[in-house]
C-alpha positions in Angstrom: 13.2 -55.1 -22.3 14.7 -51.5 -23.5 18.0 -51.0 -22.5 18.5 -47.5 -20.4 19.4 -44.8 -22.5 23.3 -43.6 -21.2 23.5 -39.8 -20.0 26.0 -37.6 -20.6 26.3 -36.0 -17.7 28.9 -33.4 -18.6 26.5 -31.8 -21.0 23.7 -31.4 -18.9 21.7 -28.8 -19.3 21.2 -26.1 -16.5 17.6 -25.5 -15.5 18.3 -21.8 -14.8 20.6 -19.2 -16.9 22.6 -17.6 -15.3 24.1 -14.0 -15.8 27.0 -11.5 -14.2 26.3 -7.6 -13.8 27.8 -5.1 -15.8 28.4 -3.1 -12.4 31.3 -5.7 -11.4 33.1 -5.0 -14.3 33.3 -1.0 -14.0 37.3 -0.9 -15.0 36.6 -2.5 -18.3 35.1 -1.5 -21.9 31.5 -2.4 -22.2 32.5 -4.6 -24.9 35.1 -6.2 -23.3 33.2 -7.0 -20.6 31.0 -8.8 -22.2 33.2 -10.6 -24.4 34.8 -11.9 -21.0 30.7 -12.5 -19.7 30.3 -14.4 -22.9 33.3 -16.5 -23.2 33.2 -17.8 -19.5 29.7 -20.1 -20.6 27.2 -17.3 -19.0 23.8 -17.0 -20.5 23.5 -13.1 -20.2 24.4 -9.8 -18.4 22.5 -7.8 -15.8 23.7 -4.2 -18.1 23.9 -1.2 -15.5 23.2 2.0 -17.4 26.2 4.1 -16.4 28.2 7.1 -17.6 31.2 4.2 -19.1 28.5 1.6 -19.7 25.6 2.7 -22.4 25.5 5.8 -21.5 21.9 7.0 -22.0 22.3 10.6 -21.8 25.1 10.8 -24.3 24.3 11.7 -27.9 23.6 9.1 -30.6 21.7 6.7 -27.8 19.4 4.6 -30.6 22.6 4.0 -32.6 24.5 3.0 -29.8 21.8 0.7 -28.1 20.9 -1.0 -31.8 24.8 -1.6 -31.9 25.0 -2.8 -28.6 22.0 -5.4 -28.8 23.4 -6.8 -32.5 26.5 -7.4 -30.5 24.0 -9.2 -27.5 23.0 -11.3 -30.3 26.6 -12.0 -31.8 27.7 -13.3 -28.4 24.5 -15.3 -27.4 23.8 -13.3 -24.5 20.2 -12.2 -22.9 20.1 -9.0 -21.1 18.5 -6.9 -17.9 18.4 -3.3 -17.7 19.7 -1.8 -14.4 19.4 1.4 -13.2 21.5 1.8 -10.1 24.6 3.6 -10.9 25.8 5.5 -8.5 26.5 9.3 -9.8 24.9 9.4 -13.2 22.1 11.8 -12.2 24.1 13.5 -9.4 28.0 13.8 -9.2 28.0 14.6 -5.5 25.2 12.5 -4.1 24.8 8.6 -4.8 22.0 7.1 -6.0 20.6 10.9 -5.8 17.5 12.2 -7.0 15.5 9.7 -6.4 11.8 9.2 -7.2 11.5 10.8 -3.4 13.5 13.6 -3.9 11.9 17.3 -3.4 13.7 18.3 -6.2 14.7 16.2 -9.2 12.6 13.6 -9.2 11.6 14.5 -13.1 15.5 13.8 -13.9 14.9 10.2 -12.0 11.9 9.3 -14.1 13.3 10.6 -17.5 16.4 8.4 -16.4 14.0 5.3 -15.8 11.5 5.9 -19.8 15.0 6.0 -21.0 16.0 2.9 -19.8 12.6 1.2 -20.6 13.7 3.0 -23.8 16.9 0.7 -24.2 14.9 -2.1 -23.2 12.7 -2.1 -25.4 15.3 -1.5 -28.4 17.6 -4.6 -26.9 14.3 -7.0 -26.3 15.6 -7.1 -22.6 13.9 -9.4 -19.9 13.1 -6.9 -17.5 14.6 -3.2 -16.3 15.0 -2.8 -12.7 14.5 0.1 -10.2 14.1 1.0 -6.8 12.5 3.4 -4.4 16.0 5.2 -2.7 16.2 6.2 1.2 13.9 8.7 2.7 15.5 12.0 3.5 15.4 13.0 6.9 13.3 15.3 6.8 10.7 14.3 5.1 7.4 12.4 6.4 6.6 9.0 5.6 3.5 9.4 4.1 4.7 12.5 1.3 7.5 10.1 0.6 5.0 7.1 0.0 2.6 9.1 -2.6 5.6 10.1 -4.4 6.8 7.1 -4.8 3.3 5.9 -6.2 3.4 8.8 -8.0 7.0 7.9 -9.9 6.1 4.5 -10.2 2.7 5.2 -12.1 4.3 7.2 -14.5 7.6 4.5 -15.0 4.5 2.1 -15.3 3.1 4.2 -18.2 5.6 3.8 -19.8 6.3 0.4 -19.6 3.1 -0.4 -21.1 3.4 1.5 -24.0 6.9 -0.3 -24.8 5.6 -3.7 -23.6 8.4 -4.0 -21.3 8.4 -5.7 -18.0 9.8 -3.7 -14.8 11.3 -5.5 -12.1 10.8 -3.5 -8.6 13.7 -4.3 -6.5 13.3 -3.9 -2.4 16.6 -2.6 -1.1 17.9 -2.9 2.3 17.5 1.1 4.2 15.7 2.1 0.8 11.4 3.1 1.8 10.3 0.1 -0.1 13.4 -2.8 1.4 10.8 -6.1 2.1 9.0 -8.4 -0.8 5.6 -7.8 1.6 6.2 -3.9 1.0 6.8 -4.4 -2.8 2.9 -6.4 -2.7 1.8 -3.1 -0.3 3.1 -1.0 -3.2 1.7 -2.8 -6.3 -1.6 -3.3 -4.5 -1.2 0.8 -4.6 -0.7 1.0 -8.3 -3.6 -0.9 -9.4 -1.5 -4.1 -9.3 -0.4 -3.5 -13.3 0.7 -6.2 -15.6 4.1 -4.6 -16.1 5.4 -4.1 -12.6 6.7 -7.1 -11.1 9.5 -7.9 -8.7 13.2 -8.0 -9.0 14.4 -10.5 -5.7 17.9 -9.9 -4.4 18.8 -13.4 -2.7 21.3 -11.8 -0.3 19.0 -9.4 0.6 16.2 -11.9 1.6 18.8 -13.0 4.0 20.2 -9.7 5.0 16.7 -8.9 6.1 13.5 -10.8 5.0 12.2 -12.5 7.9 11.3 -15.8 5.7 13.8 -18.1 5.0 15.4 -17.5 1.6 14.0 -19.8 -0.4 10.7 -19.2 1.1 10.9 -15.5 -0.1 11.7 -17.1 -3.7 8.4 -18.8 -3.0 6.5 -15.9 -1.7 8.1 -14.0 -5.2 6.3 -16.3 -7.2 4.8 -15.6 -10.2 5.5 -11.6 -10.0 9.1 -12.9 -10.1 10.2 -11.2 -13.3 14.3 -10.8 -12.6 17.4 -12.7 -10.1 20.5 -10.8 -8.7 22.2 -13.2 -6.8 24.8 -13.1 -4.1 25.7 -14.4 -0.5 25.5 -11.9 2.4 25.6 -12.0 6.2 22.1 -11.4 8.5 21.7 -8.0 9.1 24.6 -6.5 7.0 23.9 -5.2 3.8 27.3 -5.8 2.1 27.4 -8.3 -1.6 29.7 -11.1 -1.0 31.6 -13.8 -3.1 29.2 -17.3 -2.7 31.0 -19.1 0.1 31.7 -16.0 2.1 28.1 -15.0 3.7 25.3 -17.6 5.3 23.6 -18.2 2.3 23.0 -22.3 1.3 22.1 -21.9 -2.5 21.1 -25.3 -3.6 17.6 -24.8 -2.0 17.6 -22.0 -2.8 18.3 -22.7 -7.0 16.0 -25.0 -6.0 13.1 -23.2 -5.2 13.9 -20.5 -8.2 13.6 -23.7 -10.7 10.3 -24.9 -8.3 8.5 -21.8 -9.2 9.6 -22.3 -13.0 11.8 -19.2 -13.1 13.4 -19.2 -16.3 14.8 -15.5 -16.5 18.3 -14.3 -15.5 20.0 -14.9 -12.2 22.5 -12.4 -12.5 25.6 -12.2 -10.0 25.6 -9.1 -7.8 28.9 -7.7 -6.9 29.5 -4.2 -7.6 32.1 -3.8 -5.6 34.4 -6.7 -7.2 35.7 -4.8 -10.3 39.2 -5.5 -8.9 38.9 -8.6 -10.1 35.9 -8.9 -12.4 37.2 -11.8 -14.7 38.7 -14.0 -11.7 35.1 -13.5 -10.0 32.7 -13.8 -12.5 34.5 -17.3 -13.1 34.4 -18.6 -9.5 30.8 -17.3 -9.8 29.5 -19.3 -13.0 31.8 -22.7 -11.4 29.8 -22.5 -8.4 26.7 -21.7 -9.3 26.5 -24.8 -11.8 27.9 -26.6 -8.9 24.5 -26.0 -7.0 22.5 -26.1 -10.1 18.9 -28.5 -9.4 19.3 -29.7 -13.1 22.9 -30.6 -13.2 22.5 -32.6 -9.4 19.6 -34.3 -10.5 22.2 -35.5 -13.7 24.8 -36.7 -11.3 21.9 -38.6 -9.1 20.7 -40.5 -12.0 24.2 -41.2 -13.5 
């Protein structure tokens, strides 16, 4: 009879990789920021295009980005483009112009080709956008076709650089549910390239499914993770043990589906203490890892 093969359990291998955002490390150097990323064990970084951060309106971009993705490649680490800084287009208005925007909505989709740009050059998994918040003033149906509008031509050029998008719905934003994001890809034709970035705090801050059902309802179009806990109904990123959030069923369901992207950590507003954060983040996430309890069940 064959004897049982021993496992070592303290090298088992995480089913999912797991990532940390640029945009929680705003008081550091790029550089530094990822040396930290890289040297706490985390797979990649969720890179927010940013004024301090890649800047991709600054002069010498492709020498920049062709720097930045041999030093990606020096540290191990995969990357996601993101595209929500706050005042890079706009230094009185956040997140301003949007692809919704009466005026400037050119600058917002120049912003996004030059982000699927710098994905392309740094072979990244996905870049990630959003729709932004309705004005006021303006009806919901001039607001939708502008949005298609934006989208069709972000999706041009996505296809042409055979790089995925990842559409993200955003809590108070005109697309904020994964059922709009399906409404709004069945508009587009339902292209190859545009598939769906899932915010896990968000499906609890306002999907009506539970959470790991909305990674289930994801699916397949499931192209990038930003993960973090939050409350019901409050729209504010929190440290994992501080919201309502149970993640193991929810890593769970993530590995069930046979993501194997990025689940980046979410939490902009943590730079205070990005190093401190990012390492309570990795220690807990592994904690709820499915492949590392299945170990420790078998052991």
């Amino acid at each position: 009879m064959t004897e049982p093969l021993d496992r070592d359990t303290t090298t088992a291998e995480p089913a999912l990789r797991y990532g940390f955002g640029t945009n929680g490390f705003s008081n550091h150097r790029l550089q530094d920021a990822l040396t930290v990323i890289a040297d706490l064990g985390y797979d990649g970084v969720a890179l927010t295009l940013d004024h301090h951060h890649l800047d991709p309106f600054a002069p010498g971009l492709a020498a920049r980005t062709a720097a930045l993705a041999r030093r990606l490649d020096r540290l191990g680490l995969g990357v996601v483009i993101e595209t929500g800084a706050r005042y890079l287009l706009d230094p009185w208005h956040k997140h301003e112009p949007t692809l919704l925007a009466a005026e400037g909505r050119e600058r917002r989709v120049d912003f996004l080709r030059r982000a699927v740009a710098v994905g392309a050059d740094l072979g990244a998994q996905a870049v990630s956008f959003w729709a932004g918040v309705r004005p006021a003033r303006l009806d919901a149906r001039t607001a939708w076709d502008r949005l298609v509008a934006g989208c069709a031509e972000v999706v041009e050029a996505a296809e042409k650089a055979d790089v995925p998008l990842g559409f993200e719905p955003e809590p108070g934003m005109l697309v904020e549910s994964i059922d709009e994001y399906t409404r709004l890809a069945a508009a587009l034709g339902d292209p190859a390239p545009f598939g769906l970035t899932l915010d896990i705090g968000h499906c609890r801050c306002l999907e009506p499914y539970p959470v790991p059902e909305c990674v289930r309802r994801a699916g397949s179009r499931l192209v990038n993770v930003q993960i973090d806990d939050m409350r019901r109904g409050t729209h504010e990123h929190l440290e994992f043990g501080s919201g309502e959030i149970d993640f193991p069923p929810v890593l769970s369901a993530l590995d069930e589906v046979g993501y194997r992207g990025l689940v980046a950590v979410e939490l902009p507003r943590h730079s205070h203490d990005a190093p401190g954060v990012a390492r309570r983040s990795l220690d807990f996430l592994r904690s709820c890892d499915p492949a590392v309890r299945r170990e420790e069940e078998m052991a």
